[in-house]
C-alpha positions as CSV (number, residue, x, y, z in Angstrom):
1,X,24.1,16.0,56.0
2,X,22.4,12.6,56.3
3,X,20.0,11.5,54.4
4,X,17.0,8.8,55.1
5,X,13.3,8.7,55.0
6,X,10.9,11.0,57.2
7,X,9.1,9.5,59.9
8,X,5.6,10.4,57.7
9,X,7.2,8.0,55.3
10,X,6.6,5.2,57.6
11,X,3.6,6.2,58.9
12,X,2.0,5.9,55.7
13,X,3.8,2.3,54.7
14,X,2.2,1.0,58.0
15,X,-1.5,2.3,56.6
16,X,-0.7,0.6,53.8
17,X,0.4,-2.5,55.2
18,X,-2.9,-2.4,57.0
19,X,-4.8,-2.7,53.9
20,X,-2.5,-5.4,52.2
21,X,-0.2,-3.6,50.5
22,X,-1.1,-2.4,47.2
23,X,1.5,-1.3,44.7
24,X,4.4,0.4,46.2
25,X,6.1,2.8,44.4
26,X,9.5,4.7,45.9
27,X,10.2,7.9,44.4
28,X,13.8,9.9,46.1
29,X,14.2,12.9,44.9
30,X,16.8,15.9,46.1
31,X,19.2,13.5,44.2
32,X,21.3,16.7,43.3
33,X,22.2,17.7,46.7
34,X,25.1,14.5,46.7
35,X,28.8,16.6,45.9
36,X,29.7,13.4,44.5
37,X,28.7,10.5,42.0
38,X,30.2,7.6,44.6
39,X,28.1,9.5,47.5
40,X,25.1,9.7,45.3
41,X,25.5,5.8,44.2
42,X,25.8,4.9,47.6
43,X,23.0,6.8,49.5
44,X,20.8,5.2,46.2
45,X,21.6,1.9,47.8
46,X,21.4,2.6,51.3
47,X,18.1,4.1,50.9
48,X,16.7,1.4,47.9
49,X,17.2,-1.4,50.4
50,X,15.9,0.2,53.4
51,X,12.9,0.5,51.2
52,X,13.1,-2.6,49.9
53,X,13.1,-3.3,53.7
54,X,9.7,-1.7,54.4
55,X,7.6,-2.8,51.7
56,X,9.1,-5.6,49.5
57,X,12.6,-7.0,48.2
58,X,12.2,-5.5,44.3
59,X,9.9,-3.3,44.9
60,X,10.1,0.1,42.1
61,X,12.1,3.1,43.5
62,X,12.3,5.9,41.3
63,X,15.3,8.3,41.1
64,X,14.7,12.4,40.2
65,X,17.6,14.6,40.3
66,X,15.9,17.8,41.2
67,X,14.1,20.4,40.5
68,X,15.4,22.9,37.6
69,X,16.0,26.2,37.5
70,X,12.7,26.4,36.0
71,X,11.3,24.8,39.2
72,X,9.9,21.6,37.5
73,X,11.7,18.1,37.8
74,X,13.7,16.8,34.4
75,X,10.7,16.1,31.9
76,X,12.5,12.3,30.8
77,X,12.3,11.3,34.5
78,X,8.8,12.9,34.8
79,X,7.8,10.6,31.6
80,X,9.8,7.4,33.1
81,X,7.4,7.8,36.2
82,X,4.3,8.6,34.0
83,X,5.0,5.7,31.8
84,X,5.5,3.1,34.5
85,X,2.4,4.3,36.9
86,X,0.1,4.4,33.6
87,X,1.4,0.4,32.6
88,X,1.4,-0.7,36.2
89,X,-1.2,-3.8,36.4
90,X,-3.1,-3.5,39.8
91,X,-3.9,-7.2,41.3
92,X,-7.1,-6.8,43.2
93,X,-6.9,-7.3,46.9
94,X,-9.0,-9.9,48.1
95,X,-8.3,-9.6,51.7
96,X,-9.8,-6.2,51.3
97,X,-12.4,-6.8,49.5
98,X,-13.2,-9.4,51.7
99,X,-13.5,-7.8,55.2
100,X,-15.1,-4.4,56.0
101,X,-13.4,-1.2,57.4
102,X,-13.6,2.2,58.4
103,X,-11.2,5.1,59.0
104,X,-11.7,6.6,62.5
105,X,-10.1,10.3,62.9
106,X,-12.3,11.3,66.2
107,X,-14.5,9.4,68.8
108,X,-16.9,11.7,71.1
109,X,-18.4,9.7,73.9
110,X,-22.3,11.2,73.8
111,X,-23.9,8.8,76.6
112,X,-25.4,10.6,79.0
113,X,-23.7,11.6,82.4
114,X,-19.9,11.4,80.7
């Protein structure tokens, strides 16, 4: 099987990019799906840097194993995330705040005669 990010994925880090790149944070998850721990260390790489790629070298990725038989993900990397989101200090961006800007999702030409 190969393993990567979706095409939605970059989509949304080019909206993002758009508006001047808040905080980024990477969360991979399906982790448990890698037979073994050399295949799972080296997809982490692969896809760390390819994110890393995409936003910004260091930028946080996140790592969750899967979900349990329970169907929830592992509560200590559910509280990792949690914890880091929660202390996270936003910068504000001045570039948008600066210059105005709307979302278009439809035009409809209404001029007469079209």
């Amino acid at each position: 099987a190969s393993f990567g990010f979706e095409m939605v994925t970059f989509e949304a880090l080019a909206c993002l990019q758009a508006h001047g790149f808040p905080k980024v944070v990477g969360v991979l998850t399906h982790l448990d799906k890698m037979k073994t721990n050399k295949a799972l260390q080296q997809v982490k790489k692969a896809l760390k840097h390819r994110f890393w790629q995409d936003v910004y070298d260091g930028a946080k990725v996140f790592y969750i194993g899967g979900i349990l038989q329970s169907g929830k993900y592992p509560r200590n990397e559910m509280r990792q995330l949690a914890l880091y989101v929660n202390r996270v200090k936003y910068r504000p961006l001045a570039w948008r705040n600066a210059h105005g800007y709307v979302v278009v999702d439809r035009v409809d030409d209404a001029t007469p005669g079209s």
